[in-house]
C-alpha positions in Angstrom: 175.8 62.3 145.0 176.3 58.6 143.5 176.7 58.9 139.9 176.4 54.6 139.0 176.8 54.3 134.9 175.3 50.5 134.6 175.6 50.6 130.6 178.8 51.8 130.6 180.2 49.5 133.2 178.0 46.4 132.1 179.5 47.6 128.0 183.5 47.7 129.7 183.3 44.3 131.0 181.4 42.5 128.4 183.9 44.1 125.8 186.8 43.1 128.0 185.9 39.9 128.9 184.7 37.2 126.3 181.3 38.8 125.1 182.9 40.7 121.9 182.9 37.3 120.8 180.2 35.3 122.2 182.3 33.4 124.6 179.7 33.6 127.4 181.1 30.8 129.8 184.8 33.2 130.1 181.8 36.4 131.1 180.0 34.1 133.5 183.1 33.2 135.4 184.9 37.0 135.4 181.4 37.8 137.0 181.4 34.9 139.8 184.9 36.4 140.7 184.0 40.3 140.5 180.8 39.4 143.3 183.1 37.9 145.1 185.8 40.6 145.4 183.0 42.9 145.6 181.8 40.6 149.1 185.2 40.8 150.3 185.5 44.5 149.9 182.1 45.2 151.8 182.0 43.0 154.2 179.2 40.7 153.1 180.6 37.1 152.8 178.2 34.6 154.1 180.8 32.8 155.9 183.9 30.1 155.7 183.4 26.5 155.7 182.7 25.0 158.6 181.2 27.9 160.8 177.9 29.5 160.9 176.1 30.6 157.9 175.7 34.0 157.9 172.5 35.7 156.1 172.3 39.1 154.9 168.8 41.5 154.6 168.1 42.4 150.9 169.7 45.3 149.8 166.8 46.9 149.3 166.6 47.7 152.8 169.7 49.0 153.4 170.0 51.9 155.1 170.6 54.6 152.7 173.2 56.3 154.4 175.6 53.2 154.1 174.8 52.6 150.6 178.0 52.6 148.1 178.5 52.4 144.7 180.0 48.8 145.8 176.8 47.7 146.5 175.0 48.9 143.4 178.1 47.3 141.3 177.4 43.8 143.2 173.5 43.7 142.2 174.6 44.6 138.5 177.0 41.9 138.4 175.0 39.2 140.4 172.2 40.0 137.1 175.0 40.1 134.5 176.1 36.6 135.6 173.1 35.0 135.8 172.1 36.4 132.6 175.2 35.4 131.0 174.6 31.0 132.4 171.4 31.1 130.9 172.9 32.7 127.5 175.5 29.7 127.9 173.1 27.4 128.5 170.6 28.3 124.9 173.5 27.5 123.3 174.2 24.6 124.3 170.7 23.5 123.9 170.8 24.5 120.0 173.5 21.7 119.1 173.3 19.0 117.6 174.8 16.8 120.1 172.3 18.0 123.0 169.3 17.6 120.8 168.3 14.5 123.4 167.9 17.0 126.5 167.7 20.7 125.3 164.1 20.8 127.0 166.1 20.4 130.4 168.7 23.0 129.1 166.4 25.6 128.3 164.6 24.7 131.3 167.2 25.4 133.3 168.5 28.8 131.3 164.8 30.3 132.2 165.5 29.5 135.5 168.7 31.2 135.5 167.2 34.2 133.1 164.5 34.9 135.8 167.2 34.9 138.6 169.2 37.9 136.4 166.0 39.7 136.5 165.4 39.1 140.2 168.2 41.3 140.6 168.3 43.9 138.0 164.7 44.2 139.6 166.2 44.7 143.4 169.2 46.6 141.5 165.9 49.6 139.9 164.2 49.5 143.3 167.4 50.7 145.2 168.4 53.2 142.6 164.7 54.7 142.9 165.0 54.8 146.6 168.1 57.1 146.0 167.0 58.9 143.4 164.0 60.2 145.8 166.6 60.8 148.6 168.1 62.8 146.1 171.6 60.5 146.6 171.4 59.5 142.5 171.5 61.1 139.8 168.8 61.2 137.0 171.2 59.8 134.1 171.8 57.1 136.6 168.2 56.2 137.4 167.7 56.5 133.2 170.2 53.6 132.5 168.8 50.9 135.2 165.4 51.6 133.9 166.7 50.6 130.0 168.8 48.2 131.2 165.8 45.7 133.8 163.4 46.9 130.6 165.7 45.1 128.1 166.2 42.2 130.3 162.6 42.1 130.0 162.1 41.8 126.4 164.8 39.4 126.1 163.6 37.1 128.0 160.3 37.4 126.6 161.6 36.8 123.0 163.6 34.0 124.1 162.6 30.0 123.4 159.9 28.7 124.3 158.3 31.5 125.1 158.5 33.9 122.0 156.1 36.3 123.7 156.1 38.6 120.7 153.1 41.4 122.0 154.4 41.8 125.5 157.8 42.0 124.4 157.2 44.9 122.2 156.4 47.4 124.3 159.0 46.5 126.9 161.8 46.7 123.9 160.2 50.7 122.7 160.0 51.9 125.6 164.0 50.9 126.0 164.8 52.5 122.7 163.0 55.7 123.5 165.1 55.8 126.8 168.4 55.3 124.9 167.8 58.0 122.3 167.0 60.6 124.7 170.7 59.6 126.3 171.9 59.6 123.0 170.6 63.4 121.9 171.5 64.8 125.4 174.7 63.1 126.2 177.3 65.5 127.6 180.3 64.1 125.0 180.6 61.8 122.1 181.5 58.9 124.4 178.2 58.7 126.1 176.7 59.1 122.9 178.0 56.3 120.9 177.2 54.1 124.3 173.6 55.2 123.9 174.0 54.3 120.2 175.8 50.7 121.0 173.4 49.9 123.3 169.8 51.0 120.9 171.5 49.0 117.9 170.7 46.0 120.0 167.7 47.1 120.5 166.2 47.8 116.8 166.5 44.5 115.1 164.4 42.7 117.9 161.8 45.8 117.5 161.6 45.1 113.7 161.7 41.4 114.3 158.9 41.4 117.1 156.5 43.6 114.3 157.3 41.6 111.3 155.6 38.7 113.8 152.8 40.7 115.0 152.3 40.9 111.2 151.9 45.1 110.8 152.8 46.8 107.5 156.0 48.3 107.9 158.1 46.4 110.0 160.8 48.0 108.8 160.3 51.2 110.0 161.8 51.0 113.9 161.6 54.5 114.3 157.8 55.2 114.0 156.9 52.0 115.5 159.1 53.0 118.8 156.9 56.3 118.7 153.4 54.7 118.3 153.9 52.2 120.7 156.4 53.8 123.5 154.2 56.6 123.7 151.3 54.3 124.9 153.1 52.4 127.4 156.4 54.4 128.8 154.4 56.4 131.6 153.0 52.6 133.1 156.6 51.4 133.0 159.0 53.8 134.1 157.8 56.1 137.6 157.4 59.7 137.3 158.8 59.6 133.6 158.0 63.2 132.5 159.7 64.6 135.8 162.3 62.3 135.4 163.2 63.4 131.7 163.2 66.8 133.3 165.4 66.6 135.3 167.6 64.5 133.5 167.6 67.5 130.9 168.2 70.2 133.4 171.2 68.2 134.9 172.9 67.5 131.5 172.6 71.6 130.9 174.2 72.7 134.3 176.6 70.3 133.9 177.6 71.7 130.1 177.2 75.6 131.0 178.0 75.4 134.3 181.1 77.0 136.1 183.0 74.2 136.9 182.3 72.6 133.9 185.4 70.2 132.3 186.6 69.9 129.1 184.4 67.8 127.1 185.2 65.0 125.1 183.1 66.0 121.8 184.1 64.8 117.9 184.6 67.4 115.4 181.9 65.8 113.5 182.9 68.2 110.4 186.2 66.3 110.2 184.4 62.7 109.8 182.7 63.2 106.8 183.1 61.2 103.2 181.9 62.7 100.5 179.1 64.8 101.6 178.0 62.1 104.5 179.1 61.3 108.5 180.9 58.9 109.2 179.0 56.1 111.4 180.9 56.4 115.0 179.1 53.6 117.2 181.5 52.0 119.5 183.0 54.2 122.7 186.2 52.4 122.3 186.1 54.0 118.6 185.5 57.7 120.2 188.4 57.4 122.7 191.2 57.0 120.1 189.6 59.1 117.4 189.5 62.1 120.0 193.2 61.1 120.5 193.8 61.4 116.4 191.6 64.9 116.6 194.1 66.4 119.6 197.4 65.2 117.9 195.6 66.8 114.5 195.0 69.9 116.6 198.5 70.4 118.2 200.1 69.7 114.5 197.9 72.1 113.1 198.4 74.8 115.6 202.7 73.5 115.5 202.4 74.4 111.7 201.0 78.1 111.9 203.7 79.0 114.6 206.6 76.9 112.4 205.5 79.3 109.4 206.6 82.6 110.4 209.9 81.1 111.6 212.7 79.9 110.1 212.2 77.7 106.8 214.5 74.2 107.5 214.1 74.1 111.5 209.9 74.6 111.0 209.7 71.9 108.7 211.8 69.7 110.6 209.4 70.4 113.4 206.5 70.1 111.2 208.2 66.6 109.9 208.3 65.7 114.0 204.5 66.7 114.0 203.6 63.6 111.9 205.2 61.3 114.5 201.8 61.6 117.3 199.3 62.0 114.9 200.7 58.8 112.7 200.6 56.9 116.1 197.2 58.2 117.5 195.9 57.0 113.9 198.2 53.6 114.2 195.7 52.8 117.5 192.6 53.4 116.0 193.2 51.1 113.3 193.7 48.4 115.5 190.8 49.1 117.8 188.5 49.2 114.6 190.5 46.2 112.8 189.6 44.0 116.0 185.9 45.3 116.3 185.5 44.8 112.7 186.6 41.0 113.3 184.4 40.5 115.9 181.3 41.5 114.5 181.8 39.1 111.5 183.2 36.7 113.7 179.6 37.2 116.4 177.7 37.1 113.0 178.9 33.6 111.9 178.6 32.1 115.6 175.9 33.9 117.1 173.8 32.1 120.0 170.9 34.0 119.0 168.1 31.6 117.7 167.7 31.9 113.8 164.5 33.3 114.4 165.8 35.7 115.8 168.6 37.3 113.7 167.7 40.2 111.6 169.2 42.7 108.9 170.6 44.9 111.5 173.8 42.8 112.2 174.3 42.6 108.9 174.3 46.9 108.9 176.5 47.0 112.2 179.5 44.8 110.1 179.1 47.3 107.2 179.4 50.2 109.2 182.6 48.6 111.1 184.2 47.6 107.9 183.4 51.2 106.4 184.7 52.8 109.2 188.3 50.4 109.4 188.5 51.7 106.0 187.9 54.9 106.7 190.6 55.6 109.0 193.2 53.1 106.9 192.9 55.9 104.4 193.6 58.4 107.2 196.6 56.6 108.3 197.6 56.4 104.7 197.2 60.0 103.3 199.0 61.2 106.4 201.9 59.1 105.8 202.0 60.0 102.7 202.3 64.0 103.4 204.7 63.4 105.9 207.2 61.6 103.5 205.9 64.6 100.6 207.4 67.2 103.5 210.8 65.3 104.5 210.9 64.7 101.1 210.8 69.0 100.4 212.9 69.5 104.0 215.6 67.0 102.5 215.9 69.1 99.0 214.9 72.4 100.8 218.5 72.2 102.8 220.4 70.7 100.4 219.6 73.6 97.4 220.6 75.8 101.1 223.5 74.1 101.2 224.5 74.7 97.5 223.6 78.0 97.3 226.3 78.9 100.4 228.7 77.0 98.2 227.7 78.5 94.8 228.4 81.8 97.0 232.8 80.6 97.2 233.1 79.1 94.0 232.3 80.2 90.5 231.4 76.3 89.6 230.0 74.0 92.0 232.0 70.9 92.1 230.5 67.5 91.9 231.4 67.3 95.6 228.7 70.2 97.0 225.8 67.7 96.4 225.8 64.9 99.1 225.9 61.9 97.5 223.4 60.5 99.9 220.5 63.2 99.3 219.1 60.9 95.9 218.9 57.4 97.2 217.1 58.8 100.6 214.8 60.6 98.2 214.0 57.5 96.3 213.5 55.6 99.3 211.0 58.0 100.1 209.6 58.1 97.1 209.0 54.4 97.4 207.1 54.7 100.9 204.8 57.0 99.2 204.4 54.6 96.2 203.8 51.6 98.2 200.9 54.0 100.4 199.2 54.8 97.7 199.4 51.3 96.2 197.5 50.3 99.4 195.7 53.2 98.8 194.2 52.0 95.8 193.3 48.8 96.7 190.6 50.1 99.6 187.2 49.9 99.2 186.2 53.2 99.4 188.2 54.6 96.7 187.9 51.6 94.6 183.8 52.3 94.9 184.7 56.0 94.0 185.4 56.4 90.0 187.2 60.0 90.1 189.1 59.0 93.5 190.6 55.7 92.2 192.0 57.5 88.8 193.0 60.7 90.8 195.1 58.1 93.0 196.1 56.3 89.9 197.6 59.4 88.7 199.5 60.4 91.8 200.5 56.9 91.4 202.0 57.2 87.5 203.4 60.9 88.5 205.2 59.4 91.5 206.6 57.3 89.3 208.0 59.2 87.4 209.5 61.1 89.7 210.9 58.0 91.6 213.0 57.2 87.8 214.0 60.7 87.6 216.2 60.8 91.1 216.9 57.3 90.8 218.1 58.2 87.4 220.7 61.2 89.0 221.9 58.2 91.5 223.6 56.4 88.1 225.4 59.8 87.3 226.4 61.1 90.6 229.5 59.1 91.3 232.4 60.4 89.6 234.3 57.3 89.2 231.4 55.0 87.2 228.8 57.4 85.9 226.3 54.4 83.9 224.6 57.0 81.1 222.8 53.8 79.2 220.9 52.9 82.9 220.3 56.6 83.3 218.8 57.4 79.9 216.7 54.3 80.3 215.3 55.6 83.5 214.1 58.7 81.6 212.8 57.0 79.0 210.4 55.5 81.6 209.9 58.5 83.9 208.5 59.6 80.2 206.0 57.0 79.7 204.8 57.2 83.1 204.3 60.9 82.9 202.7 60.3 80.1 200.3 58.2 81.4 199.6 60.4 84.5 198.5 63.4 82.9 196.3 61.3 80.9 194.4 59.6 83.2 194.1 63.6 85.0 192.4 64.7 81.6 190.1 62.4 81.7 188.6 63.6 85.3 188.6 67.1 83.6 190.5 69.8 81.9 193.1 69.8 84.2 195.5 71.6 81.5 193.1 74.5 81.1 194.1 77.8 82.9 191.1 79.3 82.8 189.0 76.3 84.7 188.0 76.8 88.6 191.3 75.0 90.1 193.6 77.4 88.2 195.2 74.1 86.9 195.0 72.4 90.1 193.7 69.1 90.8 192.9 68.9 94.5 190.9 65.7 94.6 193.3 64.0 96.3 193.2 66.8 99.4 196.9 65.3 100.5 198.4 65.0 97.5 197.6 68.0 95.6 199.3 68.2 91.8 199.6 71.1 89.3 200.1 71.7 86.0 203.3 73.4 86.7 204.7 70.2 88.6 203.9 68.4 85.4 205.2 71.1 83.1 208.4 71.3 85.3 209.0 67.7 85.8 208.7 67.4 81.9 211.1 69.9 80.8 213.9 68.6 83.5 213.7 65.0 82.0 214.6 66.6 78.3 217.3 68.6 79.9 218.9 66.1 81.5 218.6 64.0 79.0 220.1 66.1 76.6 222.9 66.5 79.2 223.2 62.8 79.7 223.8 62.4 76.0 226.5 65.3 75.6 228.5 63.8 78.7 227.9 60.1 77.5 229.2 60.9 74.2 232.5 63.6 75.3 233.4 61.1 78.2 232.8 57.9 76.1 230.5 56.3 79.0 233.6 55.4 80.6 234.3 58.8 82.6 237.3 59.3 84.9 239.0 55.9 84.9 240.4 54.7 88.6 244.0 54.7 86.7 244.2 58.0 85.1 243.0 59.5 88.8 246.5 57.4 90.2 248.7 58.4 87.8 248.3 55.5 85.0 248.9 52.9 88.5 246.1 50.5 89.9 243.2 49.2 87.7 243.3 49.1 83.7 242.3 52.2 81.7 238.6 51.5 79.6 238.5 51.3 75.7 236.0 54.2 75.2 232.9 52.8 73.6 232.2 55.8 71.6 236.4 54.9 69.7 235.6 51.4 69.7 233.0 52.2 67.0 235.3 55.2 65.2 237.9 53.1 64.4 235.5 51.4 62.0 235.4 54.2 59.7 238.1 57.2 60.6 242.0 56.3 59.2 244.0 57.4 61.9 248.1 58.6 61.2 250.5 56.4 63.2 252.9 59.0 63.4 250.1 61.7 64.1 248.9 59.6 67.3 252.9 59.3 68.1 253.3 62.9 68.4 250.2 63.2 70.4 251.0 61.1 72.9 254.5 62.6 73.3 252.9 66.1 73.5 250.4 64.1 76.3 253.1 63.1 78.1 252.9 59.4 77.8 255.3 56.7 76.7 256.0 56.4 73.0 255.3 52.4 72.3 257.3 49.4 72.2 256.5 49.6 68.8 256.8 53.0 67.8 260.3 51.8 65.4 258.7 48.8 63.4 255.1 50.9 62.4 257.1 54.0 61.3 259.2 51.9 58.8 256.0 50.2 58.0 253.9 50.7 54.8 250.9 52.7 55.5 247.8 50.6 56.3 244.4 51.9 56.4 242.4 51.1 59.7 240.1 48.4 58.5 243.5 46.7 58.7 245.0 47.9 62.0 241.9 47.1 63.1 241.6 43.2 62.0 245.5 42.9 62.4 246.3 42.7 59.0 248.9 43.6 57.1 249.7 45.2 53.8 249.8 41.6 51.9 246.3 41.1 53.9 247.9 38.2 56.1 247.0 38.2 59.6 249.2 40.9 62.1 250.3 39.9 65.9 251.5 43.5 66.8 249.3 45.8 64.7 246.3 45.6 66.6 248.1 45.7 70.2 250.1 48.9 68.8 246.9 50.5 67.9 245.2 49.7 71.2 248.2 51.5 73.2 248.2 54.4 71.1 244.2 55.4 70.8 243.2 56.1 74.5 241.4 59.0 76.5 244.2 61.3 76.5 245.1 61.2 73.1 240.9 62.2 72.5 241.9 65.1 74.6 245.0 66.0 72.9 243.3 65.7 69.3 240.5 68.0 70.5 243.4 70.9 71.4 244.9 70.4 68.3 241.5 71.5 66.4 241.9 68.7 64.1 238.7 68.3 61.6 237.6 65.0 60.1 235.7 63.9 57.2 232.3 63.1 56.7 231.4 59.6 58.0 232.1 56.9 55.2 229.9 54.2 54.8 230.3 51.1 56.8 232.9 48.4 55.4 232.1 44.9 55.5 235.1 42.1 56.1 234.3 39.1 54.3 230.3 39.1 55.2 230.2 38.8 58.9 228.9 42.1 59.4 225.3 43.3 58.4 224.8 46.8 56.9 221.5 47.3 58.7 222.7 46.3 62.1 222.2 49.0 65.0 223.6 49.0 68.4 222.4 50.2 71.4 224.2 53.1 71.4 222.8 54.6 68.6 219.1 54.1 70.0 219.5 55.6 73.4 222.0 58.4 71.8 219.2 58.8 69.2 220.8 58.8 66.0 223.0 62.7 65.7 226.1 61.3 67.5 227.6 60.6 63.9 227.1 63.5 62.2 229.4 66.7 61.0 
């Protein structure tokens, strides 16, 4: 049994070979070469040069017995190539420079259009003559029959003829023939070929009745009933047997024994909002079967992952993501580059301008909608895989401190790997740069509720990123940075802010007792709950409150690189929070003396000269003054070795108590009374009191 697909093969090469963009001259010659191998192969080369000529019988009186699919192959693409010359050919008679002898052009492209239906012709009368012999099957018989009938109407509609009532019935009858493939093909590729092919079809239909003049030329489908229905059983043979069979072949074939595993789309899983997704293409079913069986293996990865052990299954589940991100990768670039080509056929089409319609206008929507389509799949799924590396990263690190919270009393600052925050925030800015792209797609920028949903993921994100990015400026012992930190929260704030008000306007997110249970799940892959929100909240006060307390105990300095080598290597840091103190506390010279005795450090150079000194307050220590008010050299330098980290420490043992803070003193002017620093706006104002 010869099973010949002519539409499928005549689709492949035309795709492959310079017809996705009208480049009919690269078709004609990868035709001229495929006869020829084909000639080769069976032994039917007329000859070399200079010997006898040899001439071949038709091959429609072959004997059946010797008949291959070669041979069927070599009649297709002898019609294919001729077809495609005289397409070549009305183009060149349509410009502008071959205006002076486009009668002899089109002249010649009938010729060459009557010689591809010459042999589509002898290519139906030898499949019917093994379809009888019971050597073909149905499905095969089917496709020749559409594909000499819309030869036919082509070359009817085409210049000069314009035969508009003898092309019509020709062009319905070939529609009727491709829907019935299309409703009982055996998989989704064989559907969407049956599709490919009939959305040729319909705009020359609609075109042909808008010229006949009837009513509603717009509606293909009823005129493909009225008028196939009066002329299918004069053009095809046998067609109600043939149909028959065709049927009863398709249905062995799919309940059968031996039946394969077909290649069907989970339609269900192509949907947007409420309505299918447009698959027309073959090409389009092969690697969107591919995304559906990497889905499926994921899917079917996760549930076994789930009862095992937490880390390794989402590890695995993290691995998952790699097929079904790459499966996804290759359908966008198969529907990016059909996309491109049905614009690109649109603006440079050979057709006559008679002769273009509304429907190629509807096949580059549905290409553009369905490139969009799966962008937004690639998308989503990238962003949950960097969501669940994102929980596998903190899900073994809080493992890891718990094991170490199980030694110690106090986890050290050691326990948490300093690399964990900046490969979060990393992540964190994949996912914002996804959904950035996200946002900027058709689809969801047509759809109110998606686009703020998305802007809200975008905000919360966000504010997430500043939070961990904010831990990064703490986590180094040596130069913790509280002022970058507390800024970071201050923004994580705002854009929290933000987020859960663009959520309330979708709906009352923050009411328990809605449907969701506080859950807004519009966004399928990036779900977000008034918990997260609650909880994300609360840990920027905390540690902010904790930033605050450490920023103003440590001085914003922290542990100094000296005082961690024994006073050696770089130079201790003023503490900012003493450089300000010193304007209003009068510190004892002798007090600080004994301190730093009792500290263990080196009593001054100086210690001698400022106890015999007169007592000066610190407004003068401070300016290097002295007691006649007369500029000091030492003073100030005395001061600065004697006020230093360890002496903080040492007066905090010794339970000393100060007064109340004094009001500022100005020197001479040069300082304003309502001057603020920044300091007192990031530490909010209760550093300086009792």
């Amino acid at each position: 049994m010869i099973e010949f697909r002519a539409l499928q093969l005549a689709n492949e090469q035309q795709s492959a070979y310079g017809l996705r963009y009208n480049d009919f001259a690269r078709y004609r010659k990868h035709c001229a070469n495929r006869t020829h191998r084909l000639r080769s192969s069976l032994k039917m080369t007329h000859g070399s040069k200079g010997k006898e000529f040899k001439k071949f019988s038709p091959l429609t009186e072959m004997d059946l017995e010797k008949v291959k699919e070669g041979h069927l192959q070599l009649l297709l693409f002898e019609s294919e190539r001729a077809w495609a010359y005289a397409q070549e050919l009305t183009s060149l008679s349509l410009l502008p420079t071959n205006s002076a002898h486009s009668a002899s052009l089109l002249h010649h492209a009938t010729g060459r259009f009557r010689r591809a239906i010459n042999w589509a012709t002898q290519l139906l009368s030898l499949t019917q003559r093994l379809y009888t012999s019971q050597k073909l099957t149905a499905e095969s018989l089917l496709e020749c029959t559409a594909y000499l009938l819309l030869l036919n109407g082509r070359f009817l509609l085409s210049p000069p003829r314009e035969d508009f009532e003898s092309s019509l019935p020709q062009l319905s009858v070939t529609r009727l023939i491709l829907d019935i493939l299309a409703l009982h093909a055996r998989n989704s590729r064989d559907q969407a070929l049956a599709v490919l092919w009939s959305d040729q079809v319909g705009p020359m239909v609609r075109w042909c009745a808008h010229q006949m003049g009837r009513e509603k030329a717009y509606d293909v489908d009823s005129i493909v009933k009225e008028v196939s229905e009066q002329n299918v059983r004069n053009l095809v043979d046998n067609w109600d047997a043939l149909v028959e069979k065709f049927k009863k072949e398709v249905e062995d074939q799919v309940l059968g024994p031996n039946v394969k595993k077909l290649g069907k789309l989970d339609e269900s899983k192509l949907m947007w909002e409420g309505e299918p997704v447009p698959i027309r293409n073959p090409e389009l079913v092969d690697v969107l079967l591919r995304v559906q069986n990497a889905e499926a293996k994921m899917a079917s990865s996760d549930s076994k992952d789930g009862k095992s052990k937490g880390s390794q299954g989402g590890k695995k589940a993290v691995a998952a993501y790699d097929s079904v991100l790459a499966a996804l990768s290759d359908a966008e670039e198969v529907a990016r580059k059909l996309s491109e080509s049905e614009v690109q056929k649109a603006s440079s089409s050979t057709i006559p301008t008679s002769l273009k319609t509304s429907g190629d206008g509807g096949q580059i929507r549905d290409m553009h909608f369905v490139h969009t389509y799966i962008v937004y799949q690639l998308l989503s799924r990238r962003i949950q895989r960097d969501l669940l590396l994102a929980d596998a990263l903190v899900g073994a690190t809080s493992v890891k401190e718990n094991s170490v919270s199980t030694t110690s009393t106090s986890l050290s600052s050691a326990a948490t790997d300093p690399r964990l925050n900046p490969a979060i925030v990393k992540l964190l800015d994949s996912i914002l740069q996804s959904l950035s792209q996200l946002r900027t797609l058709s689809i969801v920028d047509d759809s109110p509720d998606l686009s703020s949903a998305v802007d809200a993921r975008i905000g919360f994100s966000k504010a997430k990123r500043c939070v961990t990015l904010a831990k990064c400026y703490i986590v180094v012992p040596g130069d913790k940075k509280y002022a970058e930190a507390l800024t970071l929260l201050q923004h994580a704030t705002i854009h929290l802010r933000e987020a859960r008000r663009v959520l309330e306007t979708l709906g009352p997110f923050d009411n328990d007792s809605n449907a969701n249970d506080g859950v807004d799940d519009r966004v399928e892959f990036y779900p977000l709950t008034k918990e997260e929100f609650d909880m994300l909240d609360k840990s920027i006060v905390k540690e902010g409150l904790e930033y605050k307390r450490s920023w103003l105990e440590k001085g914003g300095a922290g542990v100094g690189v000296g005082e961690q080598d024994g006073g050696k290597g770089k130079k201790q840091k003023k503490p900012v929070f003493f450089n300000i103190a010193l304007n209003y506390v009068d510190v004892d010279m002798e007090l600080m003396e004994r301190l730093r005795e009792r500290a263990g450090m080196a009593p001054t150079t100086t210690s001698s000269t400022q106890a015999t000194a007169p007592a000066l307050n610190l407004t003068q220590i401070r300016y290097g003054l002295n007691s006649s008010g007369s500029q000091s050299s030492g003073a100030p330098r005395a001061f600065a070795a004697a006020v230093g980290p360890r002496a903080k420490a040492a007066v905090m043992e010794e339970g000393m108590s100060r007064s109340g803070t004094p009001e500022p003193r100005e020197l001479d002017g040069s300082k304003p009374a309502g001057a603020t620093s920044r300091l007192g706006s990031l530490l909010g104002g209760w550093w300086g009191k009792n």
